[in-house]
Backbone bond lengths (Angstrom), bond angles and torsions (degrees), N, CA, C in turn:
res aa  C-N    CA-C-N  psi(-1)  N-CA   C-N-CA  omega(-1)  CA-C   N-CA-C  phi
1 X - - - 1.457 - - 1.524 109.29 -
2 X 1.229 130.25 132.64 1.188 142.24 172.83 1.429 109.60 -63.27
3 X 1.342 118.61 139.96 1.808 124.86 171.96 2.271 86.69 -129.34
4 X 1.504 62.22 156.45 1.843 96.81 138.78 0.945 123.45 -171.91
5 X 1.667 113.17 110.81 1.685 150.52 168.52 1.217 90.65 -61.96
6 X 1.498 103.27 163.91 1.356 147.73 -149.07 1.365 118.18 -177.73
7 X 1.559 109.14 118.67 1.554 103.12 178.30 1.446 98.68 -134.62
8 X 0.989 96.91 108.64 1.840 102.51 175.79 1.489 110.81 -95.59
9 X 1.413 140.72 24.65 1.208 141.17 -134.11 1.373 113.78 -91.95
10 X 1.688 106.98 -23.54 1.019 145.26 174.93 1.561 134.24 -94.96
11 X 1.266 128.38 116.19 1.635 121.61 -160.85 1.493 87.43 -72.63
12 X 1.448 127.08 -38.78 1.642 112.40 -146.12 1.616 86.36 -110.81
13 X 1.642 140.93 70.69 1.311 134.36 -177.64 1.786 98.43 136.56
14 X 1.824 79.12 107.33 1.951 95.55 163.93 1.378 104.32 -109.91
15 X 1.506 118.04 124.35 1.258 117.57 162.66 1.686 123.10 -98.43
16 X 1.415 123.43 119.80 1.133 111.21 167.25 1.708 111.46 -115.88
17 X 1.594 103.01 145.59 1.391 127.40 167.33 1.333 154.19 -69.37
18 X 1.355 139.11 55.76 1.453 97.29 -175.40 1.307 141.05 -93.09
19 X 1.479 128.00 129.98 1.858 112.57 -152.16 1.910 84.82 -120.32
20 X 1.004 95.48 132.50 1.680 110.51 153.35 1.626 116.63 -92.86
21 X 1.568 116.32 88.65 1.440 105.46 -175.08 1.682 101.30 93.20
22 X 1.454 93.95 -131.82 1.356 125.40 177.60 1.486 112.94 -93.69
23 X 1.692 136.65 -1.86 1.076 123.09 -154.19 1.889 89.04 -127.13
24 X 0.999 105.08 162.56 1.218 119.11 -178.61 1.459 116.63 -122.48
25 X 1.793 131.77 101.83 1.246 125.72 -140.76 1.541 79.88 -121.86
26 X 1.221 140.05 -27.56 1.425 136.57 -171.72 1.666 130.84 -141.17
27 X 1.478 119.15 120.62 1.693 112.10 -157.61 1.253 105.89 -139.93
28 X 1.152 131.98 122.31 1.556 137.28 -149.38 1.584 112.89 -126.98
29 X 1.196 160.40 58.83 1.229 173.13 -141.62 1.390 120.70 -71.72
30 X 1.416 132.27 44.17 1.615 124.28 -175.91 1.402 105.87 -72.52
31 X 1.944 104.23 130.02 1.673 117.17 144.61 1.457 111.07 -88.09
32 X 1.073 92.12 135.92 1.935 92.29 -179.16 1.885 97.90 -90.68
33 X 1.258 116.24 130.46 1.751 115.28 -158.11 1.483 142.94 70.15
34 X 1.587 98.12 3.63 1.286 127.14 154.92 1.723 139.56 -98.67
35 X 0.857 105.17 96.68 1.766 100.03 -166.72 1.887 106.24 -56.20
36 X 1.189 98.65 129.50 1.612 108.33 -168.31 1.777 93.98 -73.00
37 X 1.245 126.36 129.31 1.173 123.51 172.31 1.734 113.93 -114.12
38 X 1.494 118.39 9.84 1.191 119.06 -151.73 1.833 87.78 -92.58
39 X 1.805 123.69 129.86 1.100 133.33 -174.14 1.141 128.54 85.33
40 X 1.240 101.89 -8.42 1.752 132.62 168.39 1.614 98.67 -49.23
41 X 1.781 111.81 141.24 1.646 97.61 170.48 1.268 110.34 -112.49
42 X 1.235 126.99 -172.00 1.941 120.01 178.29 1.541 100.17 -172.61
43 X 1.004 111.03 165.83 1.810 122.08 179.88 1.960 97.16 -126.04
44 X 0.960 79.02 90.24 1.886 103.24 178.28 2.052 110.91 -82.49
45 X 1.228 87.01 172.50 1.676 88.25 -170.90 1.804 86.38 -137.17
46 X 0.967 102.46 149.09 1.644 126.23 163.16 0.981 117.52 -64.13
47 X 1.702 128.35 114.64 1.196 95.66 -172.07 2.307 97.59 -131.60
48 X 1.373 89.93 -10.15 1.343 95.21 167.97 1.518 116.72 -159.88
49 X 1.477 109.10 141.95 1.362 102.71 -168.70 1.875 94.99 -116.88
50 X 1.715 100.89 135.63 1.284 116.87 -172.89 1.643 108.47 -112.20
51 X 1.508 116.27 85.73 1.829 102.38 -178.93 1.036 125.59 -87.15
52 X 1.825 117.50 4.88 1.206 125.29 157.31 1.369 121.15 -64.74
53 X 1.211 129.34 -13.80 1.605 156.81 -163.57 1.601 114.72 -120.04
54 X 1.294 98.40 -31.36 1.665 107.71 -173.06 1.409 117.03 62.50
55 X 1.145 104.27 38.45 1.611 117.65 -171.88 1.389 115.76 -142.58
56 X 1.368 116.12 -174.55 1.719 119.75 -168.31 1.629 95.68 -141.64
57 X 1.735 112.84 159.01 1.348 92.15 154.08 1.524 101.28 -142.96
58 X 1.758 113.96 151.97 1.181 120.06 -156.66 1.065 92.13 -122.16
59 X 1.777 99.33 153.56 1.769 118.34 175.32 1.553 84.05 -102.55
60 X 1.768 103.21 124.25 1.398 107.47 169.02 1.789 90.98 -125.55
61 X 0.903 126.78 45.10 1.933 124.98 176.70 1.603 111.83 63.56
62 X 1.206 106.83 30.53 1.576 99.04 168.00 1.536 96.33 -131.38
63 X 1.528 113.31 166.38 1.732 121.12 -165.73 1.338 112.45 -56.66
64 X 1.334 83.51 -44.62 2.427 94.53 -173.67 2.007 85.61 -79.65
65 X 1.357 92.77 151.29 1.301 105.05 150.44 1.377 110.34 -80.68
66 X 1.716 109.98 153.45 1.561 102.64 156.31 1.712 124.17 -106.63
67 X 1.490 80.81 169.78 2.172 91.28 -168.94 1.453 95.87 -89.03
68 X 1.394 103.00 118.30 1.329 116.18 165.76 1.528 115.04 -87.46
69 X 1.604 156.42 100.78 1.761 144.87 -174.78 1.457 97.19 -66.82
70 X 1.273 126.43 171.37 0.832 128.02 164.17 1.717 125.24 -82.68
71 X 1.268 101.93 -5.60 1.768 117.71 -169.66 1.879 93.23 -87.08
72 X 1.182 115.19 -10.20 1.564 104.21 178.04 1.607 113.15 -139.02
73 X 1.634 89.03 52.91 1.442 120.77 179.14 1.510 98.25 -106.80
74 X 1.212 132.32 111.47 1.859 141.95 -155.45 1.196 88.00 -106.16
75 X 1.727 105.47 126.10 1.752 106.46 -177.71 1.313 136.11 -59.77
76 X 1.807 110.69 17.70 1.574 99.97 -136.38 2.289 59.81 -112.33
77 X 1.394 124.82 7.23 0.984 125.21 169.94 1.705 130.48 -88.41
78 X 1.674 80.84 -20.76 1.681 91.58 175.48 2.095 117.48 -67.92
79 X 1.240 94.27 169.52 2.008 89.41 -177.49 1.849 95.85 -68.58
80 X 1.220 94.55 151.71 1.448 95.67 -176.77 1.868 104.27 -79.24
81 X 1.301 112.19 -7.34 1.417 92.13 168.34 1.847 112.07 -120.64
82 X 1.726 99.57 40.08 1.328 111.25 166.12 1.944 124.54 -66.84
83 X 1.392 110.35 127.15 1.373 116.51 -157.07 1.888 87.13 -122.46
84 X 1.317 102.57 100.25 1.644 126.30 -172.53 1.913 88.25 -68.02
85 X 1.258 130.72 107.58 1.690 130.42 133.06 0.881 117.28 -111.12
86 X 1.665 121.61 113.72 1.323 138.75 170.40 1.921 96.25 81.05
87 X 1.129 111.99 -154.17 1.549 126.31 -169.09 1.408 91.58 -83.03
88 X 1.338 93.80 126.90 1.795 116.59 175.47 1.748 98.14 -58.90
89 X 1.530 88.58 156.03 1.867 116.75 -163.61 1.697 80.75 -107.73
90 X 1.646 114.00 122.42 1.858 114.88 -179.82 1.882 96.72 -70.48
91 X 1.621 112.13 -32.31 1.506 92.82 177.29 1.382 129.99 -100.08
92 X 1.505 101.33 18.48 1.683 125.06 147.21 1.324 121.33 -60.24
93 X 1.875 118.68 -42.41 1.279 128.79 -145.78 1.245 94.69 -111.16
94 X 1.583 138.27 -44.64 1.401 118.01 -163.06 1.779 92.42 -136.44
95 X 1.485 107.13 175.09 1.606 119.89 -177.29 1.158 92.83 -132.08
96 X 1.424 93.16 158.84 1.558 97.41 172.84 1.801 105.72 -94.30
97 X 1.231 105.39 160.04 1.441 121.40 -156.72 1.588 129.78 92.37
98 X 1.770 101.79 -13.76 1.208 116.70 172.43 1.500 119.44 -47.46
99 X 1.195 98.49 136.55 1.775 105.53 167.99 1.372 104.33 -82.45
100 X 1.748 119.60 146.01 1.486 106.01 152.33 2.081 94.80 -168.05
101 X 1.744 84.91 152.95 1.744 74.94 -177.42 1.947 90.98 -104.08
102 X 1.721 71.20 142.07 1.509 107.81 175.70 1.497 128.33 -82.32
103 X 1.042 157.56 -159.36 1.359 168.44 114.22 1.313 106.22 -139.86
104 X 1.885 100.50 140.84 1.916 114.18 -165.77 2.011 77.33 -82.71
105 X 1.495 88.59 130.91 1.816 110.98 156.14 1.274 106.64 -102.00
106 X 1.494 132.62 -21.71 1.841 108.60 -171.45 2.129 83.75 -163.83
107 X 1.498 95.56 116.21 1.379 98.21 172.10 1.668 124.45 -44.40
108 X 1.205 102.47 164.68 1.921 107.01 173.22 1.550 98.62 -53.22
109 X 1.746 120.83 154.69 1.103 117.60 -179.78 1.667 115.17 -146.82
110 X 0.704 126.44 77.94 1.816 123.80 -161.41 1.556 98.77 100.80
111 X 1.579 104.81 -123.78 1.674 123.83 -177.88 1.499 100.10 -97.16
112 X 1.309 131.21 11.85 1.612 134.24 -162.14 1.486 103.86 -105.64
113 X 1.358 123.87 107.00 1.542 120.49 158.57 1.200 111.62 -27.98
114 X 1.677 113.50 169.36 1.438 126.92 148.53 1.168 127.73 -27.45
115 X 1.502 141.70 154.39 1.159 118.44 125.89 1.305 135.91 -93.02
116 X 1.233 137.19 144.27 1.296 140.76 -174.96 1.426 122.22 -104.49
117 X 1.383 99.65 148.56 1.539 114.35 163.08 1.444 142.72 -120.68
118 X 1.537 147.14 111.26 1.614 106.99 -170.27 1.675 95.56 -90.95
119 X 1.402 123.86 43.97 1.277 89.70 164.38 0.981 119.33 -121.94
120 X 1.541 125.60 110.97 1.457 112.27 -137.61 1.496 114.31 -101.82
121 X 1.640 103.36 152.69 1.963 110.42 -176.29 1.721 88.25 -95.79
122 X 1.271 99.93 142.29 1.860 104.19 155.12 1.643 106.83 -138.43
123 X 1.239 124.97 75.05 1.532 149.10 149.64 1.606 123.40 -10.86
124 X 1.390 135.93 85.91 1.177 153.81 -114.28 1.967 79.84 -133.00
125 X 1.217 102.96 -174.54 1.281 108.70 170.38 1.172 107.68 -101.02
126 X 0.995 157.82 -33.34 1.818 164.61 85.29 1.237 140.94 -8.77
127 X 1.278 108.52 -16.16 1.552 117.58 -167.06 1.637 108.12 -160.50
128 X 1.204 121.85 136.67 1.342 126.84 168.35 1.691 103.34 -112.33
129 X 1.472 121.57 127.86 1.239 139.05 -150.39 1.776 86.09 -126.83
130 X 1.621 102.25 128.95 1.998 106.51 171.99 1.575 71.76 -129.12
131 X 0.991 119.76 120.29 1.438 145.16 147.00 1.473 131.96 -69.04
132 X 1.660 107.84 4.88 1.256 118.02 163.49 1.201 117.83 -155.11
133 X 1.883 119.38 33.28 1.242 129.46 -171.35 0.983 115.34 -131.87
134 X 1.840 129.40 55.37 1.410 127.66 -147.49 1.761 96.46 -74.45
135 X 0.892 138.24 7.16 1.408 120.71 -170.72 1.426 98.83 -121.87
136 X 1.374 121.07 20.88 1.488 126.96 176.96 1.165 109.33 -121.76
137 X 1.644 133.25 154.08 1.526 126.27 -172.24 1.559 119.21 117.70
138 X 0.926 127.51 153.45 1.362 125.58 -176.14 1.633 99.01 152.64
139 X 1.465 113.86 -142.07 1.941 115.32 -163.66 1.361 81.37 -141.22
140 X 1.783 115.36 118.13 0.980 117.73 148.09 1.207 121.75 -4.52
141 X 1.763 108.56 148.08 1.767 113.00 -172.81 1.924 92.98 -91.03
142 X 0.879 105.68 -39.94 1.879 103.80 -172.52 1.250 94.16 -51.63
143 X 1.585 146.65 -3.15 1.837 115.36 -169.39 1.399 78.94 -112.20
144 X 1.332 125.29 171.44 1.345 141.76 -167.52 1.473 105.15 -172.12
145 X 1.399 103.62 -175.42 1.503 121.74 -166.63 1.726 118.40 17.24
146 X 1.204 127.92 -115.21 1.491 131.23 -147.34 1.680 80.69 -81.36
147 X 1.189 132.61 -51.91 1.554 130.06 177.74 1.065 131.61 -19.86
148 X 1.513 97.30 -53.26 1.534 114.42 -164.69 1.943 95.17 -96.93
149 X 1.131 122.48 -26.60 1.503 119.85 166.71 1.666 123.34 -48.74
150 X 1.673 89.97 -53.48 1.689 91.76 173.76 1.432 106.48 -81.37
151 X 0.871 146.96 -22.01 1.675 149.53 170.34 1.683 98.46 -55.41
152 X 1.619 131.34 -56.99 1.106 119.26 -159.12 1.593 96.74 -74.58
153 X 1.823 134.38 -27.69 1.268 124.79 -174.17 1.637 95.95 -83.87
154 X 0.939 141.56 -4.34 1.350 130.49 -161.04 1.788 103.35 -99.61
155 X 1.795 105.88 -36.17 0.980 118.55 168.36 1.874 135.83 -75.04
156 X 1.537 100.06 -1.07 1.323 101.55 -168.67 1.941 88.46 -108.51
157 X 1.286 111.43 -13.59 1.353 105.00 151.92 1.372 146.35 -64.61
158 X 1.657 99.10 -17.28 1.726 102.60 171.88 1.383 133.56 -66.26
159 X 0.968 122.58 127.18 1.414 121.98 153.30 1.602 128.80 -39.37
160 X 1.276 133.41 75.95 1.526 146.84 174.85 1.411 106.72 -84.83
161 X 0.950 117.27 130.09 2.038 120.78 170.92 1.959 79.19 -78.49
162 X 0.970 119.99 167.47 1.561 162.85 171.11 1.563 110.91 -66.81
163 X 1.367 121.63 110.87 1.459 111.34 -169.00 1.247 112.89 114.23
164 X 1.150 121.86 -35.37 1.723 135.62 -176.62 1.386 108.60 -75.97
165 X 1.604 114.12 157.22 1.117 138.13 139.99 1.268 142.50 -91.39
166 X 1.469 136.04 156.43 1.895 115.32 172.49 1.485 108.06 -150.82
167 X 0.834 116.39 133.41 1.669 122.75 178.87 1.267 100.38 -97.57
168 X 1.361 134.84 159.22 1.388 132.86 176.67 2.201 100.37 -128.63
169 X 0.928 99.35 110.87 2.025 95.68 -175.02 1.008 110.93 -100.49
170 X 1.271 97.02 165.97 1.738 94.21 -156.79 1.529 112.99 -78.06
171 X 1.073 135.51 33.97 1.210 141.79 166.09 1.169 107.53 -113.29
172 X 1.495 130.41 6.15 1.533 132.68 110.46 1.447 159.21 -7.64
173 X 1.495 86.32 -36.83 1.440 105.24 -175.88 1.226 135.53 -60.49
174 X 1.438 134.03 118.67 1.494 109.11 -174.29 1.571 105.66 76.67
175 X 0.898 134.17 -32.12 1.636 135.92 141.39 1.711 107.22 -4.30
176 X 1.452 114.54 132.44 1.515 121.53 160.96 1.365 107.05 -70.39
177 X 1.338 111.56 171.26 1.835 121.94 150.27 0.920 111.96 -52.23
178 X 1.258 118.42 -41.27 1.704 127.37 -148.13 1.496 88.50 -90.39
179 X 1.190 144.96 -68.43 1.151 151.84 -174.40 1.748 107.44 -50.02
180 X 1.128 113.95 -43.52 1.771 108.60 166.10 1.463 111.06 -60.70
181 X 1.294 112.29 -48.92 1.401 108.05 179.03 0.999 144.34 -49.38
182 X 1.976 94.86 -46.97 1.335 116.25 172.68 2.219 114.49 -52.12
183 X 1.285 95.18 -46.80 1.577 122.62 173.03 1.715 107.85 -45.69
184 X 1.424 106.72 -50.75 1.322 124.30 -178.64 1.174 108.94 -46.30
185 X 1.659 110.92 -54.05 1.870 121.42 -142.90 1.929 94.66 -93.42
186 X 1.534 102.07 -2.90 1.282 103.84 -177.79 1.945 106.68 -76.99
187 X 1.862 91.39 -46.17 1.543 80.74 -171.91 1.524 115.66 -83.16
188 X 1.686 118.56 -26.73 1.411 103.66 138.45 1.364 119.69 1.84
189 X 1.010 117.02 -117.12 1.596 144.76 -178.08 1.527 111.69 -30.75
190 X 1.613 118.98 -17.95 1.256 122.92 165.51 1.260 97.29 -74.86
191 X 1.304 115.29 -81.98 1.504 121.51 177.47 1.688 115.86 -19.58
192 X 1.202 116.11 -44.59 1.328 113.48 170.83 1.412 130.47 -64.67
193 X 1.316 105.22 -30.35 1.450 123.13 -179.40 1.405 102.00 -54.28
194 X 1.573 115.84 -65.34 1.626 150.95 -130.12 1.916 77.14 -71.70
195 X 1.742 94.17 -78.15 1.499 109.15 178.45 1.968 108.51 -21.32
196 X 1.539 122.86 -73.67 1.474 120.74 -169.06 1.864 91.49 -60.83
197 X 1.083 120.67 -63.38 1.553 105.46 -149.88 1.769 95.48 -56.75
198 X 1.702 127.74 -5.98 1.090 83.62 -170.75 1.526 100.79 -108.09
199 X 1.456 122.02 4.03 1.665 114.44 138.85 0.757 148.71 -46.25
200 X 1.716 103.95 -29.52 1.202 108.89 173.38 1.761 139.11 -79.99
201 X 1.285 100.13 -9.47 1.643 133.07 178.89 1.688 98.42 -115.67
202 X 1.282 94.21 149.40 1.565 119.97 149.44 1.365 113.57 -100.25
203 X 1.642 111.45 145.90 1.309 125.00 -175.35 1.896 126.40 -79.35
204 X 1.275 119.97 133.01 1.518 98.67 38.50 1.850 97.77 -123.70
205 X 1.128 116.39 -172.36 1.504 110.01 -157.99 1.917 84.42 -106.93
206 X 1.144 124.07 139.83 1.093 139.77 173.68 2.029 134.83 -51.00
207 X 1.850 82.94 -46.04 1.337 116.96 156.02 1.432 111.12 -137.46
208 X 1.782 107.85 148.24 1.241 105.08 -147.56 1.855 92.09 -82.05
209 X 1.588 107.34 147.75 1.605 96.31 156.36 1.533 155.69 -86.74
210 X 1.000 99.81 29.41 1.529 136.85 163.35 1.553 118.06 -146.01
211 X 1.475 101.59 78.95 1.183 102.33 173.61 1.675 124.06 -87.60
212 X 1.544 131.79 130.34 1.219 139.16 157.84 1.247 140.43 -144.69
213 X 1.215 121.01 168.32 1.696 117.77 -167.20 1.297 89.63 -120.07
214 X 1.365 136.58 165.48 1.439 152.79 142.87 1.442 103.21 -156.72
215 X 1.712 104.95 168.90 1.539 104.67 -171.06 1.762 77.58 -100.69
216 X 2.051 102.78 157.16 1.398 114.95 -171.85 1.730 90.33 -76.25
217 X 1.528 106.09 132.85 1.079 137.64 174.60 1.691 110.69 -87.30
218 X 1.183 130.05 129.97 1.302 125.17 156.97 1.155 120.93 -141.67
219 X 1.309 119.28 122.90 1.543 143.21 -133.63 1.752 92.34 -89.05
């Protein structure tokens, strides 16, 4: 049976839930006087590399730096004449001074920056698009049977450039081609945006240029 909990218990933090059963498929985090930055994107700069940590941390224009891991370091960041043996070296892969666009994965938390990701989600009403995560994507696990059948033929009809990823959510369902597509060519065109404005600036950008909110989705 589906819920959605609610914990208001707290003046400074509303948590809402959604659990199917025992499982928890959706979790939404409001500060009331806090600007939510979580999915937010930015064009950050390198500003120290930690290989005791296997991580980086970037000035993206907020006070804390954020923690970049090295596991959500997107290859299109590595040197182009990088030769991968065994588990990549983080001060093999990036320099400091590096440019790279970010997206917040886990808000500031105490004295702890963000965490960051470059591999980025852009959250559609139908479709979640990683534009640099071709080995990520598929149809939500919650749709099943005849759903998820016409979803996989509906989906091998899209138009994807090469390199990409696509999630299909369950507000998908019963969805046309045409209507995924249409959804598709939208975050496209975000992605395109994000990409020029962040040529057009040097980092780090103050406010991010692709800015968005969505509640965290889990497929």
């Amino acid at each position: 049976m589906k819920r959605m909990l609610i914990n208001a218990t707290q003046q400074e933090e509303l948590r809402v839930a959604l659990v199917d059963g025992q499982r928890l498929y959706d979790l939404d985090i409001e500060s009331p006087g806090h600007e939510q930055k979580k999915a937010n994107i930015y064009k950050g700069k390198i500003t120290r590399i930690e290989p005791s940590l296997e991580a980086a941390f970037v000035d993206y224009g907020a006070e804390r730096h954020g923690f970049l891991p090295l596991k959500e370091i997107a290859r299109e960041y590595f040197p182009s004449n990088y030769n991968a043996h065994g588990r990549p070296n983080i001060k093999d892969v990036l320099r400091e001074g590096q440019e790279v666009i970010v997206q917040i994965d886990k808000e500031e938390r105490g004295n702890k920056g963000a965490a960051l990701t470059t591999f980025i989600s852009l959250a559609g009403s139908y479709l979640v698009l990683m534009p640099n995560n071709p080995r990520a994507g598929g149809i939500s696990r919650r749709i099943e049977g005849d759903d998820r059948t016409e979803l996989k033929e509906a989906l091998a009809s899209l138009e994807l450039p090469d390199g990409m990823g696509l999630i299909v959510r369950t507000a998908g369902v019963g969805k046309s081609a045409e209507a995924l597509q249409w959804d598709l060519g939208f975050r496209l065109k975000h992605w395109e945006a994000i990409q020029k404005a962040a040529e057009s600036r040097p980092a780090p950008f103050p406010d991010p240029p692709g800015k968005q909110r969505y509640r965290t989705c889990l497929p």
